[in-house]
C-alpha positions in Angstrom: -23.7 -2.2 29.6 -23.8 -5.0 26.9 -24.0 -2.3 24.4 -20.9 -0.4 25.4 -18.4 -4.0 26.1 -19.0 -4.7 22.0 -18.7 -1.4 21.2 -15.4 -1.1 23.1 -14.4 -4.5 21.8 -14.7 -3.7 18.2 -13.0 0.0 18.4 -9.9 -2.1 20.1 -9.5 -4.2 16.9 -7.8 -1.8 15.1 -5.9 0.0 18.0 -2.4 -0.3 16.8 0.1 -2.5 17.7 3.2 -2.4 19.4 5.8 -1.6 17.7 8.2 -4.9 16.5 10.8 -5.4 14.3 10.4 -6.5 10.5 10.9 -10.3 9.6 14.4 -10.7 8.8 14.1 -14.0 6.5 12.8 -13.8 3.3 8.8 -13.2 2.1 6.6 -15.0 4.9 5.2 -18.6 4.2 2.0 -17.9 4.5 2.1 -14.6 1.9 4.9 -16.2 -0.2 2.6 -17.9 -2.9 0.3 -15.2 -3.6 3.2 -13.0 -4.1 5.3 -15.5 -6.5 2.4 -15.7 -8.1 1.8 -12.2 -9.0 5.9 -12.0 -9.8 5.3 -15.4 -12.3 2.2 -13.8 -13.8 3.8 -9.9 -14.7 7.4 -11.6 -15.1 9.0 -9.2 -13.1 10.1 -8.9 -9.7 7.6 -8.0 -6.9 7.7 -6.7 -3.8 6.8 -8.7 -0.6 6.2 -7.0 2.6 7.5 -9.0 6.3 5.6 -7.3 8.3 1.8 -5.0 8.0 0.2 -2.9 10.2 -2.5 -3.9 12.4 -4.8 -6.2 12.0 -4.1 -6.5 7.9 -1.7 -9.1 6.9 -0.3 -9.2 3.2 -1.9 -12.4 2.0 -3.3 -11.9 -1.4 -6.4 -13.7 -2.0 -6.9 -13.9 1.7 -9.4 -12.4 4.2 -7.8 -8.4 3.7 -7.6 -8.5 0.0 -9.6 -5.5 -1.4 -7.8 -5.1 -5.1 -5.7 -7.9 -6.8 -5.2 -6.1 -10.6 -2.7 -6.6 -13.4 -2.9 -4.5 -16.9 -2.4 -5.2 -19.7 1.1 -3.2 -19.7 1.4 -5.6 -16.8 1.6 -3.3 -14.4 -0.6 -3.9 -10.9 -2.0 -2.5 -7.7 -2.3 -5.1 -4.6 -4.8 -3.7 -1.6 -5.5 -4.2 1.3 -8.0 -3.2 3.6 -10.0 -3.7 6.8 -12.9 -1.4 7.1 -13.3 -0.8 11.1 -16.9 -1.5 13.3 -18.8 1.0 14.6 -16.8 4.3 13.5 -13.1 2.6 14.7 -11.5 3.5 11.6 -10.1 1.9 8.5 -6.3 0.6 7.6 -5.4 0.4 4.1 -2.2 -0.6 2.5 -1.6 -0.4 -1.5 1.1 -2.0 -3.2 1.9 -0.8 -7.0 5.0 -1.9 -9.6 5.3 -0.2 -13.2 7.8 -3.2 -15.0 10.1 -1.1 -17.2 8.8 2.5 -17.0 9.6 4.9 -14.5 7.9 8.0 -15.1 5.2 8.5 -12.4 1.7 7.1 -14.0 -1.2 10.1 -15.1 -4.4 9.6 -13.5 -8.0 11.1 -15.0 -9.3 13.9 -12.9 -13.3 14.8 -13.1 -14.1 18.4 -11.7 -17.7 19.2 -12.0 -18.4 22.6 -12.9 -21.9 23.4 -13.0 -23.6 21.6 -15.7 -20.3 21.3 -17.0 -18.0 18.5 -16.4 -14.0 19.2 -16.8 -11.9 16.0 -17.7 -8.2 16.2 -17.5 -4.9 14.1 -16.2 -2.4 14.9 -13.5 0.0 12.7 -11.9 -0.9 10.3 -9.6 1.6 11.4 -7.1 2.8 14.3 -6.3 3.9 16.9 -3.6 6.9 15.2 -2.6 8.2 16.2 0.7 11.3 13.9 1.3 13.3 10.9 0.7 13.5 7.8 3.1 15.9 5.0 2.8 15.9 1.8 3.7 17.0 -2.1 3.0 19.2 -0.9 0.3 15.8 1.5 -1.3 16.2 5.4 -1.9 12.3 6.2 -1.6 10.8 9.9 -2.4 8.0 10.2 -0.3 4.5 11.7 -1.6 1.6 13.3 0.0 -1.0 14.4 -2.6 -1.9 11.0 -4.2 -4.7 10.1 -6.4 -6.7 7.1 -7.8 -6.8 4.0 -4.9 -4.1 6.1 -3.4 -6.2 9.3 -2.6 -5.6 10.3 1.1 -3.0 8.3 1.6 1.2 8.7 2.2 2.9 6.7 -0.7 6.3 5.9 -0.9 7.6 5.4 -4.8 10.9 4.0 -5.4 13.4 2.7 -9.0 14.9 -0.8 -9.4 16.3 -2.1 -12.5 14.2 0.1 -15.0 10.5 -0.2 -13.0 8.8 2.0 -11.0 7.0 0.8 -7.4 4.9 2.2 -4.4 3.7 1.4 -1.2 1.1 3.9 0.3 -1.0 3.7 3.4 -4.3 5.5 4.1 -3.9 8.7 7.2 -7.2 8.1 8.6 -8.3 6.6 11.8 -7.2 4.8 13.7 -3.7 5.6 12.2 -2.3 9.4 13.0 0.1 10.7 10.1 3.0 10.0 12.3 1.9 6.8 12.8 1.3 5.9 8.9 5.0 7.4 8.8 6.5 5.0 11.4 4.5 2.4 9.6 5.9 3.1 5.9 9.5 3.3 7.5 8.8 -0.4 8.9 7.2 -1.7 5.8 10.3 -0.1 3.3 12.5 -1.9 5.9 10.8 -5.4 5.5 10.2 -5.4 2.2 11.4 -8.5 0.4 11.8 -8.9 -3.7 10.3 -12.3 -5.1 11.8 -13.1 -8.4 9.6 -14.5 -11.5 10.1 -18.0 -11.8 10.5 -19.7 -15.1 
């Protein structure tokens, strides 16, 4: 019986949340310096998210942080991720910005072929199915993603000359329709933090 009240307790963790409107102020306090911070260091704008699905929260360098990356063409990928107990699923939100270029990225593919290994590029995403818009953002929706944003729904949208993304893994305990709904809500909240300096 003890055995079955912490299982049940762990697979509710990442039961998703009801459903609540984004922040309407600006990038939340507690997220805000992380974010500046990563707009100071590429000098460009970023993109802060009000609200995240359930349980993550969009603090970078805090407890859901899975990827914190610039390049050296100062582009960068914020994740975040919470990897569910006992088979409950996982919830994992990327955030990407390409400052001044627009053109969708080339990732490396590696298809083994017998003793033979076949090394190419194709675009990091592709099979676009839609548009959503949102907050002011005109966002072509993609379902065939690669890299960190393999499996996932991912969002890509233009401002001022740069390219950005927000994608969220379909897996458990998230249906597609849900990961939908929760893209819609995170386009909706999103906040841009300006460089300073």
């Amino acid at each position: 019986m003890r055995a079955w009240i912490v299982a049940a307790a762990a697979a509710l963790v990442l039961v998703p949340a009801a459903s609540s409107a984004p922040s309407k102020g600006g990038c939340p306090a507690a997220w805000r310096s992380g974010w500046q911070a990563l707009a100071n260091r590429i000098q460009a704008p970023v993109y802060c998210p009000t609200w995240m699905p359930n349980p993550l929260d969009a603090k970078i360098g805090g407890d859901y942080i899975d990827i914190d990356s610039v390049h050296k063409d100062r582009s960068y990928l914020v994740s975040f991720l919470e990897h569910g107990d006992l088979g409950s699923g996982d919830v994992h939100v990327n955030f990407r910005g390409y400052p001044g270029r627009t053109a969708i990225p080339r990732c490396t593919t590696v298809i083994p072929n017998g003793k033979k290994t076949i090394r190419s590029t194709t675009a990091c995403f592709a099979d676009q199915v839609g548009t959503r818009t949102a907050h002011g953002i005109k966002a072509t929706v993609y379902r065939v993603n690669q890299d960190a944003d393999q499996w996932h729904i991912l969002l890509a949208w233009h401002h001022k000359g740069s390219l950005y993304t927000v994608s969220q893994h379909v897996i458990t305990p998230y249906t597609h329709r849900q990961v939908v709904k929760n893209l819609d809500r995170l386009l909706a909240g999103l906040v841009l933090v300006q460089p300073e300096g």
